[in-house]
N, C-alpha and C positions, 0 to 999 in steps of 0.2 A: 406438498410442493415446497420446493427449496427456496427464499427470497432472499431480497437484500433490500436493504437501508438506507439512506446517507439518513444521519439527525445529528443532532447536537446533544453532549451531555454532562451534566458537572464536570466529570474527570476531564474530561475532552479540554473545557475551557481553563481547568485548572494548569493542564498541563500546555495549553497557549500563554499561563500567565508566566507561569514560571520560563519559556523561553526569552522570554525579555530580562531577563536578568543572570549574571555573571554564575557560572556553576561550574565546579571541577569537572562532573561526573554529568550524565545524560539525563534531565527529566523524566525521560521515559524508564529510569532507573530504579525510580520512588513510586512507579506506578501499581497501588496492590495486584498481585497473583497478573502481574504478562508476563506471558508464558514465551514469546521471542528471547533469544539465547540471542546477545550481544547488540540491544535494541538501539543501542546511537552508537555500533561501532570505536567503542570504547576501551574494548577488553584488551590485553589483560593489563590490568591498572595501572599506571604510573608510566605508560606508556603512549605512543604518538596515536594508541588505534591500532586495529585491524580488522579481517573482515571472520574474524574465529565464529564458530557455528554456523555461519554461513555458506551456498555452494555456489561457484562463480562459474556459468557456461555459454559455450555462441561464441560472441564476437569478444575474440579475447586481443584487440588491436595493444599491441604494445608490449603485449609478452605476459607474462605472469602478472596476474593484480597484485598492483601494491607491491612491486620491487621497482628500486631506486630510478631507474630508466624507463618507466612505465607512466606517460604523459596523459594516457587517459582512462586508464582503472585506477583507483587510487583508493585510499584513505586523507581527507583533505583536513588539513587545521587550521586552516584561515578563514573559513566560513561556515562553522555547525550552524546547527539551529539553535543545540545548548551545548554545554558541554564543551568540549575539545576535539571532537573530531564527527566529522561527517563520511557518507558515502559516494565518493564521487565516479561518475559515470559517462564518460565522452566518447565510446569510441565510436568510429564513424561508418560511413555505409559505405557499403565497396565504389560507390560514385566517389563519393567524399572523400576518398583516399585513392581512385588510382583516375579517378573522371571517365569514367566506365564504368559498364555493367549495370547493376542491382541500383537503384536511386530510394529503394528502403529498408535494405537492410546490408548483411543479415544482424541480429538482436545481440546484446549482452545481457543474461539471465540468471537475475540473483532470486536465491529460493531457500526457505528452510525448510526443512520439517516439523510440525507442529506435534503436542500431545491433546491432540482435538479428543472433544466427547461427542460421542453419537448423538440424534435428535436435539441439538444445543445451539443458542443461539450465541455471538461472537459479538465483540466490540474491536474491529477493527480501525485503526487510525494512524495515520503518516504524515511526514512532512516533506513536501519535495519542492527544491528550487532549479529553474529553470535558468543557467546562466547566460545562457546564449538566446539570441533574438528580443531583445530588449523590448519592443512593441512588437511587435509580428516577423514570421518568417518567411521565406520567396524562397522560391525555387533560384538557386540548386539545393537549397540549403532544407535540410529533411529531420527534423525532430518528431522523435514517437517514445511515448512510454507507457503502458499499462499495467495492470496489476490483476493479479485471481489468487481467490481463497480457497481452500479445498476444492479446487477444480470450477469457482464460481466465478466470472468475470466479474468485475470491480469498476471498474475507469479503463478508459484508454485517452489521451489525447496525442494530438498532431500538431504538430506549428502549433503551439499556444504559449503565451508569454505566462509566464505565472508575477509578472510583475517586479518591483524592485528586490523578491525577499522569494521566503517561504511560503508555501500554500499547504495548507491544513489539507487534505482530504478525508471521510470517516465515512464509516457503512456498520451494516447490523446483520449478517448473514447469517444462515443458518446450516448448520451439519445435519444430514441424515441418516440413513442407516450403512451399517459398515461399509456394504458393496459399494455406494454413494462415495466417499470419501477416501481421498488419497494424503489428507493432511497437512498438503504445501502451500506455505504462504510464496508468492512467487512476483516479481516485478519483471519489465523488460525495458532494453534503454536501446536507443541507438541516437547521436548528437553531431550533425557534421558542423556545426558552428560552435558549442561551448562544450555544455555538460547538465547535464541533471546532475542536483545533489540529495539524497537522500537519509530524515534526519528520524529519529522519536518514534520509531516504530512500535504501536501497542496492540497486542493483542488479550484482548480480559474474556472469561467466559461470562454469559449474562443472564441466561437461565434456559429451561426446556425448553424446546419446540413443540405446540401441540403435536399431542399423537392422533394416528386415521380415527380409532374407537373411539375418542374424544370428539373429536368432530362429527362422527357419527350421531353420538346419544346427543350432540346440540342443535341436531337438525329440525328435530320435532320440534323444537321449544322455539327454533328460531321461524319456524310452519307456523305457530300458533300465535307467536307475536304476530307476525303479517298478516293472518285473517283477523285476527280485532282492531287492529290497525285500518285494515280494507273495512270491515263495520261501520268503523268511527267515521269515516269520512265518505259522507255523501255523494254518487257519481251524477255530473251534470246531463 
């Protein structure tokens, strides 16, 4: 069976420390072997950002992401997390732009494709900031964004303020066998009041996933603890 994680881990905190301080280039940049193509939205150098390796679907309000007249897919440089450019994400829900209709959606869906290893386990981690709904959100006003890993759900939340900044999220998920796995790392935004910004994305691999025969041969052994175990302790 396939799980998932949140925890906390060196890298993790390493790459929280280094967003506190001033950086050309994305933290998530110097992160060994992540495997995410354009992880703070950075590429190609010397430039404002874009969203290159990435595929942008759904709710594309505003026209093509990331052209000049496009108020809410963007590429944002006033507010990374490191670096110089973040991913930004407002567009709205068919209420929130015409006051009809759909009051959640439809979604703006950013996705890569990964080069996942079968039965392996993943360090996944992101940063996303919540610009809109400063303490909490009311209707009409309709904030969602979630995130799946090779097909694995991750997070979703609704109305929730991520506070003055950036929110860390991080998980430990595992790949299975080929049929299991379609390889996309994948977010969803929809913002009728700001925007989700999204920053540092890492993807590292972290080792194998038990196999079934493994688990198998450790069932006896884990039989045979429990009865000396049940031995040792007296029943009243």
């Amino acid at each position: 069976m396939r799980q998932v994680f949140v925890y906390g881990l060196a890298a993790v905190a390493a790459l929280y420390c280094a967003g506190t301080a001033e950086a050309s280039t994305s933290a998530c940049d110097s992160v060994l072997k992540n495997i995410v193509v354009n992880c703070g939205f950075e590429s190609p150098a010397g430039t404002n950002g874009s969203f290159n390796g990435w595929t942008i679907t759904g709710n594309l309000e505003g026209g093509v992401p990331n052209a000049p007249t496009n108020n809410y897919i963007y590429i944002d440089n006033a507010n990374p997390h490191t670096g110089n450019a973040d991913g930004y994400f407002g567009a709205q829900t068919t209420y929130g732009q015409t006051r009809t209709d759909n009051t959640t959606g439809p979604l703006t869906t950013l996705s890569q494709t990964l080069p996942l290893l079968n039965n392996e386990y993943y360090s996944v981690s992101f940063y996303i900031y919540n610009s809109g709904c400063a303490n909490t959100c009311t209707a009409p006003y309709y904030e969602y964004f979630d995130a799946y890993f090779d097909g694995i759900f991750l997070t979703a939340q609704v109305n929730q303020s991520t506070g003055s900044g950036y929110k860390l999220f991080t998980f430990l998920p595992g790949t299975g066998l080929p049929s299991q796995n379609n390889g996309i790392l994948k977010f969803d935004f929809v913002n009728d009041d700001a925007a989700f910004q999204l920053d540092d994305v890492v993807v590292t691999a972290v080792g194998p996933t038990p196999e079934p025969a493994t688990l198998l041969l450790a069932l006896p052994v884990l039989a045979l603890l429990y009865w000396v175990r049940r031995k040792k302790i007296p029943v009243a």
